[in-house]
N, C-alpha and C positions, 0 to 999 in steps of 0.2 A: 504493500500500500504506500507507504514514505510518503504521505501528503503532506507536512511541511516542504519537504524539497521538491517536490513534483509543481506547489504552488510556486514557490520561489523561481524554479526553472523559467514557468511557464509568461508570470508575470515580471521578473524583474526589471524586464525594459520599460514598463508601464510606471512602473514604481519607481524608478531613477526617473523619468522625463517630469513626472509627477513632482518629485521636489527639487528637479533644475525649476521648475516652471514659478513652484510656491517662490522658492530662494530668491530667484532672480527677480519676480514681481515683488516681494517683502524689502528686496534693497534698494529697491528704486523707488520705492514710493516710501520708508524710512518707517515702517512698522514697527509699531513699539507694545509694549504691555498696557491693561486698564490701568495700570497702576501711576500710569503719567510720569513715569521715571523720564529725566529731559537726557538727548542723547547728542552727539556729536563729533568731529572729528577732533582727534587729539594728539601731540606731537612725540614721537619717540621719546620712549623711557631712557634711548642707548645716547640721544644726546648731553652736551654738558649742562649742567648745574645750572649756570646760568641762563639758558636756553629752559631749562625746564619747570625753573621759577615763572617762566612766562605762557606756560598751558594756560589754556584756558576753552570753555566747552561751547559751542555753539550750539542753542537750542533748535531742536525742528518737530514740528508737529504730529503726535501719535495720531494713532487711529485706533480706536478699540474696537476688538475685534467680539462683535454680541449679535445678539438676534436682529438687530435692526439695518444691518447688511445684509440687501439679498443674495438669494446665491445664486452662481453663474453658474446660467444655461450649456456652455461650452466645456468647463469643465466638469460637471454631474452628469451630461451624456461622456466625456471623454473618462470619466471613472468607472460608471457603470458595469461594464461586461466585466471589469476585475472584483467589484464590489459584489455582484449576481454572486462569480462563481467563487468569490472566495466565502458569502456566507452558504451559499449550496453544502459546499465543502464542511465547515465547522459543523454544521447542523446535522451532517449524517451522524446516524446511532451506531455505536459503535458495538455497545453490552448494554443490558440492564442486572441492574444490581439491587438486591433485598434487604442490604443493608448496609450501612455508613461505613465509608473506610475515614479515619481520622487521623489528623496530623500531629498526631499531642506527641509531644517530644520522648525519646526513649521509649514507649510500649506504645504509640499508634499502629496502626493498620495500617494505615495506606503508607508508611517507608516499609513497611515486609511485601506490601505488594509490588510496591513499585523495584526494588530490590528483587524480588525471583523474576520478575519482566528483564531485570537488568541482567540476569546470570544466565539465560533462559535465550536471550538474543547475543549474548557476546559467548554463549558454547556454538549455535547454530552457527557464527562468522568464526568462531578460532577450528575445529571442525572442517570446515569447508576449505580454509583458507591458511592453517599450521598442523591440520590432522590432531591436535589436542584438546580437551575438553577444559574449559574453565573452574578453574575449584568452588569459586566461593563470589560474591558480590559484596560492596560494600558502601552506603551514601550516604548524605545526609539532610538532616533534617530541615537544613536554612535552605536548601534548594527548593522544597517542596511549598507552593505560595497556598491551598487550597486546599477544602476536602472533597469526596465524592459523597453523595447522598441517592435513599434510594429513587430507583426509576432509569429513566435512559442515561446512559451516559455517551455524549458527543464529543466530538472532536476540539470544539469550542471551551469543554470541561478540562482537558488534557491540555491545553494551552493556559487555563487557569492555575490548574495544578504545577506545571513547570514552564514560567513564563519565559524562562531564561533560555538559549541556544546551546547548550551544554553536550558536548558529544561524549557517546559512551566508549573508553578507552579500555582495553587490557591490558595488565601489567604485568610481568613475570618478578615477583618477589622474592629473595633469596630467606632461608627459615630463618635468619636473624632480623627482617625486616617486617617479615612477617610478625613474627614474636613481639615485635617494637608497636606493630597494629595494633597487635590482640589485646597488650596493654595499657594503647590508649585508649581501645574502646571501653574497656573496665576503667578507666580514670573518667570516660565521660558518663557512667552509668548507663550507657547503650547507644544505639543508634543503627540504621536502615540496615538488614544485611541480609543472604540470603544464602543458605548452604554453609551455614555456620551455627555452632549450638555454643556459646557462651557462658560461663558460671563465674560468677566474680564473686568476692569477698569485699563484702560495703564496709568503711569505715567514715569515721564522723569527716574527717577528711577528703574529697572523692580523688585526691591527688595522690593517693595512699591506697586507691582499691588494691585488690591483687587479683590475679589470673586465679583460681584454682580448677578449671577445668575450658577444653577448648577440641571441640571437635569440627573436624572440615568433610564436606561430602567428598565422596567419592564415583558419586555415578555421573552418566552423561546426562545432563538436561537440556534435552532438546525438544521436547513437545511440551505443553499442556501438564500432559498427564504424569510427564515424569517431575514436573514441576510438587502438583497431589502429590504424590507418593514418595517425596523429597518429604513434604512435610505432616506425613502421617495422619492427614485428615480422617475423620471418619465421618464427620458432618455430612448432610443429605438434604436436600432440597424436596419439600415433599408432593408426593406425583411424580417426582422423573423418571424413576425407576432406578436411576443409579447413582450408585451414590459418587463423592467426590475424588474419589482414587480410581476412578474408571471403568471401576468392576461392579458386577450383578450387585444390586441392592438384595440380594434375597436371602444375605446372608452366609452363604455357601464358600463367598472366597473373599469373605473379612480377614484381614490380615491385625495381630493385635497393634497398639500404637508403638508400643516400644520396641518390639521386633523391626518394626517399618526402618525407627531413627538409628537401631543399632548399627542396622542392616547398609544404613545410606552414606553412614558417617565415620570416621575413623579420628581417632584423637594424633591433636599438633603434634607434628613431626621437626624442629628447627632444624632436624641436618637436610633437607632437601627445600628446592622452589616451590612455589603455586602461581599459578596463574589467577590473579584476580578481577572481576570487572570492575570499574565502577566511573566519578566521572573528568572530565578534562579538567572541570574546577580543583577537585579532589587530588588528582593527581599530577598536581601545581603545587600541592601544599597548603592549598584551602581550607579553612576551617578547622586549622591546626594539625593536619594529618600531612606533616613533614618528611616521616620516613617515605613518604610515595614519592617522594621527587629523587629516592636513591633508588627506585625499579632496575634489576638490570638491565630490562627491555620495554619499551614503549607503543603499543599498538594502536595506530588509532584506525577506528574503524571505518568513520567517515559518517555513521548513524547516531540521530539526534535521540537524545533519551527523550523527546518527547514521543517520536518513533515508536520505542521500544518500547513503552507506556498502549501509546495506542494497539498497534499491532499485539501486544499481547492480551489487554485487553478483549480484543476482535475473537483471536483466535482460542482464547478459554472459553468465551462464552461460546462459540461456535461449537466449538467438543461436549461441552457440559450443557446447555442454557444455561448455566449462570456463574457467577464468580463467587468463590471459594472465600471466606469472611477473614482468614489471615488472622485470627484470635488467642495463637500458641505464642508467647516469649520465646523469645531466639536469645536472646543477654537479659542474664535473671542474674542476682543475689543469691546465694548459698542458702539454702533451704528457703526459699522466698517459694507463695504457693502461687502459681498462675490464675490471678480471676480475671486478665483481663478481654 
């Protein structure tokens, strides 16, 4: 699907001529704000001193820009055919959803979703493209501007949720930098992740948490379903017949939960690499996650996490009818119990 870049492709020449046209109209007629700030020409900071004692600002008159300008016939047909197809675009339904994915910092919902989207498209490209499956995902939570709520969720909502252009990158991490991850995300009491089972030891300090347990998947996540069965769901949607791990609802090939996690996940290894997803912010050094900028390798994909949001969105609810509520802890406290 890649409908951010498909849009971008298709219009960018619409959308550059569009703000030559604003730019160049706004400088020449000396557009200013309602706020009547007085504007004019002013002489280099790079001359001397005494040259600079003699600025001085020459007023020119605003224009505010409100409802009592009408609007041009020429440019509202010449926006049009972008404006049509780009709200066509946003408005398509993508999923519908039964129940809230939330942004609350540390145990929301919607950073574990958006997170298995994230581990779930960057196996599908490492796979295709290095024959390697990605271990693990990792994001965070100042990326994420929005929540989803039940009913349709459009393309329009995915642009809410991640307003920023962030491409989703792979990293190859060597086990000390790895390690260096694991225990900042126990210093920040959690954050987005996917293919990773977390235990930390909370103290009154969070700069003092500790590691005491850290497990990484081990299988390939490339569908949907192997996404389910990554995290042991057994929740069911009622009427579908099946329930959320893919298989017969009728009971016959329930698999229990703990088998599921033992099964998919192997505990941190520091003498070997992983490959991690997550995003081009992040692995800059963003939001304090420093050791990313020591990756031994750097993959970028070229696909927008908003991308990988939509699209995986699309394609759960396609397999399922519906999306999977994300309500297990992945970074918990040491005997801390999971209500949320």
């Amino acid at each position: 699907m890649n409908i951010s870049n498909r849009i971008a492709q298709k219009h960018v020449f619409r959308y550059v001529s569009i703000l030559i046209f604003v730019w160049t109209s706004a400088y020449s007629t000396g557009c200013g704000s309602s706020k009547h700030f007085q504007q004019g020409a002013r002489q280099s900071v790079n001359e001397s001193p005494s040259q600079r004692a003699t600025i001085s600002y020459i007023p020119t008159p605003n224009i505010s820009v409100d409802s009592s300008i009408a609007e041009n016939t020429e440019i509202f047909n010449f926006v049009k055919p972008y404006s049509d197809s780009l709200n066509h675009t946003l408005s398509t339904t993508l999923a519908k959803i039964d129940s809230p994915f939330y942004n609350t910092f540390y145990t929301g919902n919607l950073g574990r979703l958006v997170a298995d989207y994230m581990l779930l498209t960057a196996t599908q490209y490492s796979m295709k493209n290095i024959g390697i499956p990605c271990h693990f995902a990792v994001a965070n939570n100042g990326g994420l501007r929005a929540g989803l709520f039940p009913g349709a969720v459009t393309m329009r909502n995915v642009f809410e949720v991640m307003p920023f252009d962030n491409e989703l990158v792979i990293l190859q991490l060597s086990g000390g930098a790895t390690d260096s991850l694991l225990r900042y995300i126990a210093q920040l009491t959690g954050t987005p992740v996917s293919g990773l089972l977390l235990e930390f030891e909370k103290v009154d300090k969070p700069a003092k948490n500790r590691v005491v347990k850290a497990k990484i998947n081990s299988k390939i996540i490339s569908t949907p379903a192997d996404l389910i069965f990554l995290n042991g769901s057994q929740e069911q949607k009622p009427g579908s017949g099946v329930s959320s791990n893919g298989q017969s609802s009728d009971g016959m090939n329930q698999v229990n939960n703990q088998i599921l996690m033992n099964g998919s996940q192997l505990p941190f290894d520091s003498r070997r690499d992983y490959l991690v997803a997550t995003s081009s912010y992040m692995s800059m050094g963003g939001d304090g996650f420093t050791m990313l900028k020591g990756a031994k390798q750097t993959i970028y994909t070229g696909i927008q996490l908003r991308d990988a949001i939509a699209n995986g969105l699309k394609s759960e609810f396609d397999a399922f009818q519906w999306v999977e509520p994300r309500k297990k802890l992945r970074i918990y406290p040491t005997k801390a119990e999971d209500s949320k």
